[in-house]
C-alpha positions, -999 to 999 in steps of 0.1 A, spaced: 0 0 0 13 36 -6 3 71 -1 2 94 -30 16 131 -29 -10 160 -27 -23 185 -50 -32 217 -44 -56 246 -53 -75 273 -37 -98 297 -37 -123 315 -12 -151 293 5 -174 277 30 -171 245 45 -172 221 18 -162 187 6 -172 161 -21 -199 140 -14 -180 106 -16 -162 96 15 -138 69 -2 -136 55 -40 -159 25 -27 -186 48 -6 -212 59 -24 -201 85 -49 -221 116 -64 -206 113 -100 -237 106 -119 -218 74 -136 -214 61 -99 -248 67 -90 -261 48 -116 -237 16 -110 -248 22 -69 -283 21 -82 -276 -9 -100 -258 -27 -71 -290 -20 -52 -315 -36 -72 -294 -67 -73 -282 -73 -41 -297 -56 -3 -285 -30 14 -267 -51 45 -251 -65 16 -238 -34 -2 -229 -24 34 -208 -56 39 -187 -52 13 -181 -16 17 -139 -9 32 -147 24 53 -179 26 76 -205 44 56 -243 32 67 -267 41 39 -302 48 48 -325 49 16 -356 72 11 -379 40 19 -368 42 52 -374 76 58 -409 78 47 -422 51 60 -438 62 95 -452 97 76 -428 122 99 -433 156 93 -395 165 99 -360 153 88 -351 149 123 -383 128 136 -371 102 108 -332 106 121 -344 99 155 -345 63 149 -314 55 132 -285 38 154 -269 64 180 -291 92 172 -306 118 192 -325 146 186 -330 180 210 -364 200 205 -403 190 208 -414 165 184 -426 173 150 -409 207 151 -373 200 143 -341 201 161 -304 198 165 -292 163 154 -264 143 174 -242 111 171 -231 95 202 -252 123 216 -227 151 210 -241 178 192 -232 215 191 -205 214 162 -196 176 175 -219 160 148 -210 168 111 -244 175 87 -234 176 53 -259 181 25 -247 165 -8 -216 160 4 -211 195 18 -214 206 54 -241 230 62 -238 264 65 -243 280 97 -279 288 109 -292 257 87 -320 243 100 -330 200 91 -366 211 89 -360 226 58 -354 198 39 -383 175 38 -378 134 42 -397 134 3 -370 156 -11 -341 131 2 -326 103 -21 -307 85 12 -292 95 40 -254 86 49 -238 78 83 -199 80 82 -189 71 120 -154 78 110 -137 104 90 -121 100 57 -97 124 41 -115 134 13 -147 142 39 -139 173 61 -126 162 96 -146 183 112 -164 153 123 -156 146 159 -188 123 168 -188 115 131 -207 129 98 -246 128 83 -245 131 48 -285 139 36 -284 133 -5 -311 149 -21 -333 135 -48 -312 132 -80 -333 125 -107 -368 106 -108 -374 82 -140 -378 104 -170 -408 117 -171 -424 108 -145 -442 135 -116 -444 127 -85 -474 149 -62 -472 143 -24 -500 161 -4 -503 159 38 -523 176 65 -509 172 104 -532 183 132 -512 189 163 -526 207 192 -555 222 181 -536 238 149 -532 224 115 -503 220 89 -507 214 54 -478 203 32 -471 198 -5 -444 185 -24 -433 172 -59 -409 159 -83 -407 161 -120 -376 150 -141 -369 153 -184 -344 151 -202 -332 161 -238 -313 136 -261 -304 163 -289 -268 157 -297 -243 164 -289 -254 180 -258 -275 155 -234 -292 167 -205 -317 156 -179 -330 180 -156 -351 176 -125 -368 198 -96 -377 187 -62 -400 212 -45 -418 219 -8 -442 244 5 -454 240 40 -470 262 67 -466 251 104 -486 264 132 -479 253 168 -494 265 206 -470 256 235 -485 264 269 -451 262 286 -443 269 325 -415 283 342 -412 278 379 -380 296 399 -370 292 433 -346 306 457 -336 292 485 -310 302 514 -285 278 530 -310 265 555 -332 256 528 -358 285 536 -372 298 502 -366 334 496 -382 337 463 -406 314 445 -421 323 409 -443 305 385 -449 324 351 -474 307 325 -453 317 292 -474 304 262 -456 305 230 -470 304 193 -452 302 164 -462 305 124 -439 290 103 -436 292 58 -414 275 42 -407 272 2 -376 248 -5 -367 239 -40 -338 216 -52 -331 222 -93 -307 202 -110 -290 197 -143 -263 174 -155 -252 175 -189 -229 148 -208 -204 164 -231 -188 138 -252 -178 103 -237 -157 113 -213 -169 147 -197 -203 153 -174 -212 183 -160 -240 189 -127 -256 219 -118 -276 212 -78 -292 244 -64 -307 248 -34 -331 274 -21 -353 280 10 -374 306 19 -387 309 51 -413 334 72 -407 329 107 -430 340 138 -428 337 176 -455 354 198 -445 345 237 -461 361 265 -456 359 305 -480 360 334 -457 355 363 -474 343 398 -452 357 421 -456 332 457 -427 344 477 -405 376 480 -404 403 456 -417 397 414 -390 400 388 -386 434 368 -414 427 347 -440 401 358 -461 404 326 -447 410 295 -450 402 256 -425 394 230 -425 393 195 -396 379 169 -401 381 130 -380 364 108 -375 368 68 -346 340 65 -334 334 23 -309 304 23 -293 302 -11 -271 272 -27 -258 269 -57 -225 239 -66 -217 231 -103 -194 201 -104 -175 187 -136 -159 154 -138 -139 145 -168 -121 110 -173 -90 101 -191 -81 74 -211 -57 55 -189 -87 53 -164 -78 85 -142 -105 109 -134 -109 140 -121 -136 154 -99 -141 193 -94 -167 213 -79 -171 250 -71 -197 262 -50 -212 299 -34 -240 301 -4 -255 329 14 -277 328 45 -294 359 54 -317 368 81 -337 401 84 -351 400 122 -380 423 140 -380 418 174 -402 438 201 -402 432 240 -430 452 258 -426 449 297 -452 454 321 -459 454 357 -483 431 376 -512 456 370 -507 454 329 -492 491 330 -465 498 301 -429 496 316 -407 494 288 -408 490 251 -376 477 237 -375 477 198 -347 455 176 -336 449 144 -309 427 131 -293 416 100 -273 383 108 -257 374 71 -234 345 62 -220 342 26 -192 314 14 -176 303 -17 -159 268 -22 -137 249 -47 -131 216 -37 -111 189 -65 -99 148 -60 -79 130 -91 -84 93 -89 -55 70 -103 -69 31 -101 -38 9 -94 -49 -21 -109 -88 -37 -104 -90 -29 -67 -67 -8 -57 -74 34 -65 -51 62 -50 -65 98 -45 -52 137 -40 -72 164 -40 -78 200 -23 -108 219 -3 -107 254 -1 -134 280 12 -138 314 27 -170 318 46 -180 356 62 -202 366 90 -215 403 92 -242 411 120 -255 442 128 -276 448 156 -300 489 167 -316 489 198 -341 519 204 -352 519 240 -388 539 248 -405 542 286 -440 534 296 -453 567 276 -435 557 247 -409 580 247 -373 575 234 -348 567 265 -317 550 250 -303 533 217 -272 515 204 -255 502 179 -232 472 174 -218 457 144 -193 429 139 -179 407 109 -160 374 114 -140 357 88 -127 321 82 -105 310 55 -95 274 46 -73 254 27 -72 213 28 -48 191 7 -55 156 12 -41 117 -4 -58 87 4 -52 52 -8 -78 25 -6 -68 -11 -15 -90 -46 -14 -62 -64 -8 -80 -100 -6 -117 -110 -4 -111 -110 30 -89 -80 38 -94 -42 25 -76 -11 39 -79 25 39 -57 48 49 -64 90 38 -39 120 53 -53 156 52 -36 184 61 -62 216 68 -51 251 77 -76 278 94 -73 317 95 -99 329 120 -105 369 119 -128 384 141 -138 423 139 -159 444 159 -170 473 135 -191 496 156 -207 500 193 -189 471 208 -162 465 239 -128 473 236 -118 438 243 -137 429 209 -114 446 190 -95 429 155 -83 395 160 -65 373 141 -62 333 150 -43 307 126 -42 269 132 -35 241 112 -41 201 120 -31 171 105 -56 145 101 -44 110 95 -74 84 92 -71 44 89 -101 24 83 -93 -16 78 -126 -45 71 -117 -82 78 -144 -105 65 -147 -134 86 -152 -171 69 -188 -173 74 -187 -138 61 -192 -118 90 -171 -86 93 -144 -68 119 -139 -33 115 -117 -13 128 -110 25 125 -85 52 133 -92 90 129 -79 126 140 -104 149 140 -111 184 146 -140 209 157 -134 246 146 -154 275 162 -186 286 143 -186 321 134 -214 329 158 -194 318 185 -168 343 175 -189 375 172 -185 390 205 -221 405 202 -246 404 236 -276 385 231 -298 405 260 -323 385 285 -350 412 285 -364 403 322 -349 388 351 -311 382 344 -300 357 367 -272 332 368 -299 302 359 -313 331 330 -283 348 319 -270 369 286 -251 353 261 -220 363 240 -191 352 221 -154 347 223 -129 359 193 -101 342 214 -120 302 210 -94 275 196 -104 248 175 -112 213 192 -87 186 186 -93 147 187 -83 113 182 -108 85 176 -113 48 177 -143 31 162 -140 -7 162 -174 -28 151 -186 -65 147 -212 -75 120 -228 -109 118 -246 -109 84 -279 -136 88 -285 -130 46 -314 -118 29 -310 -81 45 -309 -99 83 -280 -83 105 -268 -78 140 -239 -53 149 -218 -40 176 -199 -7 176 -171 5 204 -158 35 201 -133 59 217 -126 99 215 -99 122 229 -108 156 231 -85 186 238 -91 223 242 -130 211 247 -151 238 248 -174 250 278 -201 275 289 -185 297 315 -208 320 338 -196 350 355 -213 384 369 -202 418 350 -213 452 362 -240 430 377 -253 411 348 -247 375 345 -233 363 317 -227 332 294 -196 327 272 -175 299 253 -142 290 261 -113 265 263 -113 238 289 -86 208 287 -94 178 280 -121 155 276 -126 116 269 -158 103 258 -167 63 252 -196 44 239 -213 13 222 -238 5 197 -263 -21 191 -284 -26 155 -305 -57 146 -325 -60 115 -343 -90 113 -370 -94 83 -383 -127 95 -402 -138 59 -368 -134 44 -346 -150 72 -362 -176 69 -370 -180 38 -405 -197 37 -437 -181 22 -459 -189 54 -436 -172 77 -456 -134 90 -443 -108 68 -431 -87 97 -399 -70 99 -381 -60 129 -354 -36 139 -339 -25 169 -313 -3 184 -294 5 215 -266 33 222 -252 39 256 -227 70 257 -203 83 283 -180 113 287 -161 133 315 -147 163 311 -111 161 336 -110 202 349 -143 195 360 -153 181 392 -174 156 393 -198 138 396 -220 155 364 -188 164 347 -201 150 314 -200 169 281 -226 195 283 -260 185 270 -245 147 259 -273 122 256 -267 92 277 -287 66 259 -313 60 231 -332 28 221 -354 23 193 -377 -6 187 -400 -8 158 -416 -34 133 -432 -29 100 -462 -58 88 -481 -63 56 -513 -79 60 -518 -112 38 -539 -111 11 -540 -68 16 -526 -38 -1 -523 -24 35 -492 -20 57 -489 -9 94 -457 -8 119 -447 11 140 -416 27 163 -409 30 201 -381 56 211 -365 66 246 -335 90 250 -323 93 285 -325 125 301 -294 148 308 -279 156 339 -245 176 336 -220 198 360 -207 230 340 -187 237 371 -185 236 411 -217 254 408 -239 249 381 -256 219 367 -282 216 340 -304 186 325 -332 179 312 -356 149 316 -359 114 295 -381 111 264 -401 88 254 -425 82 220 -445 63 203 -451 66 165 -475 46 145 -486 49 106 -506 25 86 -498 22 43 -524 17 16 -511 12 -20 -545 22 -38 -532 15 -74 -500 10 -89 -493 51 -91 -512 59 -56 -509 58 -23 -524 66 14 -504 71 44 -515 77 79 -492 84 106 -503 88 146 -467 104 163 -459 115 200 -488 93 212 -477 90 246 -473 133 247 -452 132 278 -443 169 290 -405 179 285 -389 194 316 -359 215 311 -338 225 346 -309 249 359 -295 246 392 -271 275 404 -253 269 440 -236 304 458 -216 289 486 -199 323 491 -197 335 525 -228 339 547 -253 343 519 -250 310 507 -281 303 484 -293 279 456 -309 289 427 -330 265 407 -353 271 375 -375 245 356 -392 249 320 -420 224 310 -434 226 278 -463 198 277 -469 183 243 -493 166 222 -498 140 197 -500 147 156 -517 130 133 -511 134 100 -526 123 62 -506 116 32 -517 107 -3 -490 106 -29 -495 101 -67 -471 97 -94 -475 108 -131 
């Protein structure tokens, strides 16, 4: 085995990389898809995944519909060591090994998302498959600490054909309609052939949440000194338009050429409003008060891609690529006293903005039938401007106060990379990849802000060497083993220095937030090692081990300015986190094999996940926010002698209790749903789809606990949000053309 020399190019960008991991993962060059597609009629999926040298899990769009979610992430949910924060049915941040927050890599096509990228966007019938890397390859960005989801949009549907999907979801008292479709053609003049396809969305989401907030303060006796329960219902309105236009273009025999745009607009609205109760000791600053937050949000995507192959078998792979995420904000905050009498009317508006530009390249040399070497580059330049007035009025409405703050960040990156990938028996394949990325982090603070925001100017750089080796046993079950160095840099908004305000009762368990120009990236080594016993006919059973090393970990410090408390990242030593995985898939008709067997499939899995962070103390001094465990249990049926199916799927993520420092902890408690859908194929181009989710509606409790054990006045401070919720059900009926 050897290890080719890089190449090297550059130019300005965003995160970006191609959307193949190795040269045997599943490729986006329009010749590879087809031979993937090909692969996948033949054999199953546990068998493409058996063969495969690096750890990609593939997901198809089948899976993803099937229980009728109304979110990416409700699908994600139940895919092996996957969590998911936020109520159900309305999004949230996704996790591996429960690490979120810049932990878990979410690439679209191949390409991680920009910042301020929301899953929700992207409906499950707009997505092709859905990739799981659990270890980093070279060619893929190593920004992948807890590992990488790739979500492939829809390339192409069979010429001709239109595909209309229509849903309604009625969730507490509100309802959501939903409508999507697909239409693909292509033109054969020569010598130019092209096929061309759009995949489009419009939705409109209305929730009620009738959440609670209960605060107490007690002294170091344990006699309560304050105690406040505030009714805080929250509404939200939500539009969405996505579309997905594509174009790919063969010119000649040797050269193809694939234009993927990506657009979402987006009207955003939250109404919240407090009636606080005060029980004991004095109410907060405002005990009654409404807020208001609109959103106009434009994320824009455009990558054009060329791939040209040579004669002796070489090929090369290019793609270019621009985004820009803008966000024009409204937000007003009218505080009142316990009678309803005006206090203070605070008005803002804000301009958040991210633009990027990429140009990422890989030349692949095959060495013979299986053995392929691989250089290539990723460069991008990604800019964050944010601008934020503030105009301050009293009860009468007149002017008291304004400001002005403004702040830009920028991040440049280059990324040459070689990997080699080599089957060197039926029973022994190897991977081994080298990158080598440099960062320039500057941070600016244009107008209105601290001194201590002034310029700043951060370079790093990491190597990243990655080994992945598959041993197929002789009853061909599979070892796998896998060594990575990864990295996690800073998002920009973590590097603006700008104060994100709490407009009533700042407290150390309610505090402001801002950033740190000063953060350094994350760095870590990883160890995946898994086990795969292969049953046939799509049956499997797996374990997973795996190990991380994290250094310079970031945490959430708290500390008391001028009075205020607030919130802000920084650099904490070191941190180890631990885990294991369990999947089954057992299709019982198919295991074993005999036509009066109940066509039921089953499919189960189990993470557990651990983590201590050493500076610390413990007990609690887990990474903040990790998810401890999830389990998912589900089983699909089709009746005999019916056109109907029915299944289902049980969840449970384990709640969160972590220590921040000697005197905060925060958690949050377990989860569990239930999600059911029945299927009805009404003719060959029709079908129903009814979907029951969140049927047990158990209430989500959020909690901050804040101990003072200063001098006399020791006190402890504790806060608690619930937010009951309620089940959805929701009607699909999909026809295709």
């Amino acid at each position: 085995m050897s290890l080719s020399l890089f190449a090297a190019g550059m130019l300005l960008a965003a995160p970006a990389v191609p959307a193949e991991a190795t040269a045997t993962t599943a490729t986006t060059t329009p010749a590879a898809e087809q031979q993937l597609q090909q692969v996948e009629v033949a054999g199953t999926r546990a068998d493409l995944r058996q063969r495969e040298t690096t750890t990609a899990i593939i997901y198809p769009h089948a899976d993803l519909v099937r229980q009728g979610d109304q979110t990416l992430a409700d699908a994600l949910k139940r895919l092996p060591g996957i969590s998911v924060g936020g109520a159900s049915g309305q999004g949230g941040e996704i996790s591996m090994r429960g690490l979120g927050q810049g932990y878990t890599q979410i690439m679209l096509n191949g390409e991680p998302v920009p910042a301020g990228f929301s899953l929700d966007t992207v409906a499950p019938d707009m997505i092709e498959r859905v990739e799981i890397l659990r270890s980093a390859t070279a060619a893929s960005s190593n920004q992948a600490v807890a590992g990488s989801i790739n979500i492939v949009l829809k390339k192409a549907a069979p010429r001709g054909q239109r595909t209309i999907t229509a849903s309604a979801t009625r969730q507490g008292g509100a309802t959501s309609p939903s409508l999507s479709t697909q239409f693909s053609t292509a033109a054969d003049s020569s010598p130019l052939h092209g096929q061309y396809s759009l995949a489009a969305t419009v939705s409109r989401q209305r929730t009620e949440q009738p959440n609670t907030d209960d605060e107490i303060l007690t002294d170091d006796s344990g006699a309560t000194i304050v105690r406040r329960h505030t009714l805080q219902p929250k509404s939200t309105r939500d539009d969405k338009l996505t579309l997905a236009p594509r174009a790919s273009w063969t010119l000649g025999k040797r050269d193809t050429v694939t234009w993927q745009g990506f657009a979402n607009l987006r009207r955003l609205a939250i109404g919240n409003r407090a009636d606080e109760q005060t029980l004991v000791g004095d109410a907060s600053e405002f005990p009654r008060f409404v807020s208001d937050y609109r959103a106009r949000i434009a994320m824009l995507r455009s990558d054009l891609e060329w791939n040209h192959g040579f004669a002796s078998g070489d090929q090369l792979e290019t793609r270019l690529g621009a985004s820009s995420n803008r966000r024009d904000t409204g937000y007003d905050f009218y505080g009142m006293d316990a009678e309803g009498m005006p206090g203070v009317h605070r008005h803002v508006d804000a301009g958040p903005a991210e633009t990027a530009v990429t140009f990422t390249g890989t030349w692949r040399h095959p060495v013979g039938a299986h053995h392929a070497l691989a250089i290539g580059w990723d460069a991008s330049r990604a800019r964050r401007d944010e601008d934020r007035i503030e105009t301050i009025f009293d009860g009468a409405g007149v002017q008291t106060g304004a400001s002005n703050a403004d702040y830009s960040a920028i991040v440049k990156r280059l990324a040459l990379f070689a990997q080699d990938e080599w089957e060197i028996s039926k029973q022994f394949s190897l991977y081994a990849g080298l990158r080598h990325e440099r960062l320039q982090t500057t941070s600016r603070a244009l107008a209105g802000a601290p001194t201590s925001a002034d310029a700043l100017d951060v370079r790093s750089a990491v190597w990243s060497p990655s080994l992945q080796a598959r041993y197929a046993l002789p009853d061909k079950d599979v070892l796998r083993i896998a060594l990575a160095r990864t990295y996690k840099a800073p998002p920009l908004a973590k590097l603006v220095p700008r104060r994100y305000t709490i407009d009533n009762n700042n407290n150390p368990t309610n505090p402001d937030e801002q950033g740190n120009p000063q953060l350094r990236p994350e760095l870590a080594w990883g160890l995946d090692a898994a086990y795969e016993h292969y049953l046939g006919n799509g049956a499997l059973v797996s374990v997973n081990l795996y190990w991380r090393r994290i250094r310079d970990v970031t945490q959430t410090r708290l500390f008391e300015e001028a009075g205020v408390w607030i919130t802000a990242p920084f650099n904490n030593g070191n941190a180890s986190v631990h885990g294991i995985e369990l999947e089954a898939k057992l299709p019982l008709r198919r295991l074993l094999n005999r036509a009066t067997a109940p066509a039921v499939d089953l499919r189960a899995n189990l993470a557990r996940n651990w983590s201590r962070v050493a500076r610390v103390p413990g007990p609690g001094n887990t990474l903040e926010e990790q998810v401890p465990v999830t389990a998912n249990l589900g089983a699909d049926y089709t009746l005999p002698g019916s056109a109907w199916t029915v299944g289902g799927d049980f969840h449970y993520q384990g709640g969160v209790a972590a220590r921040q420092s000697t005197q905060l902890w925060l958690g949050n408690s377990p989860g569990r749903k239930l999600d059911l859908y029945a299927l009805r194929k009404l003719d060959a181009r029709t079908q129903l789809r009814l979907s029951a989710s969140n049927l047990l509606h158990q209430r989500e409790r959020n909690w901050q606990q804040f101990r003072d054990a200063d001098g006399a006045g020791a006190s402890t401070r504790r806060r608690d949000t619930v937010t009951p919720t309620s089940a959805a059900v929701r009607i699909m009926l999909e026809h295709q053309f």
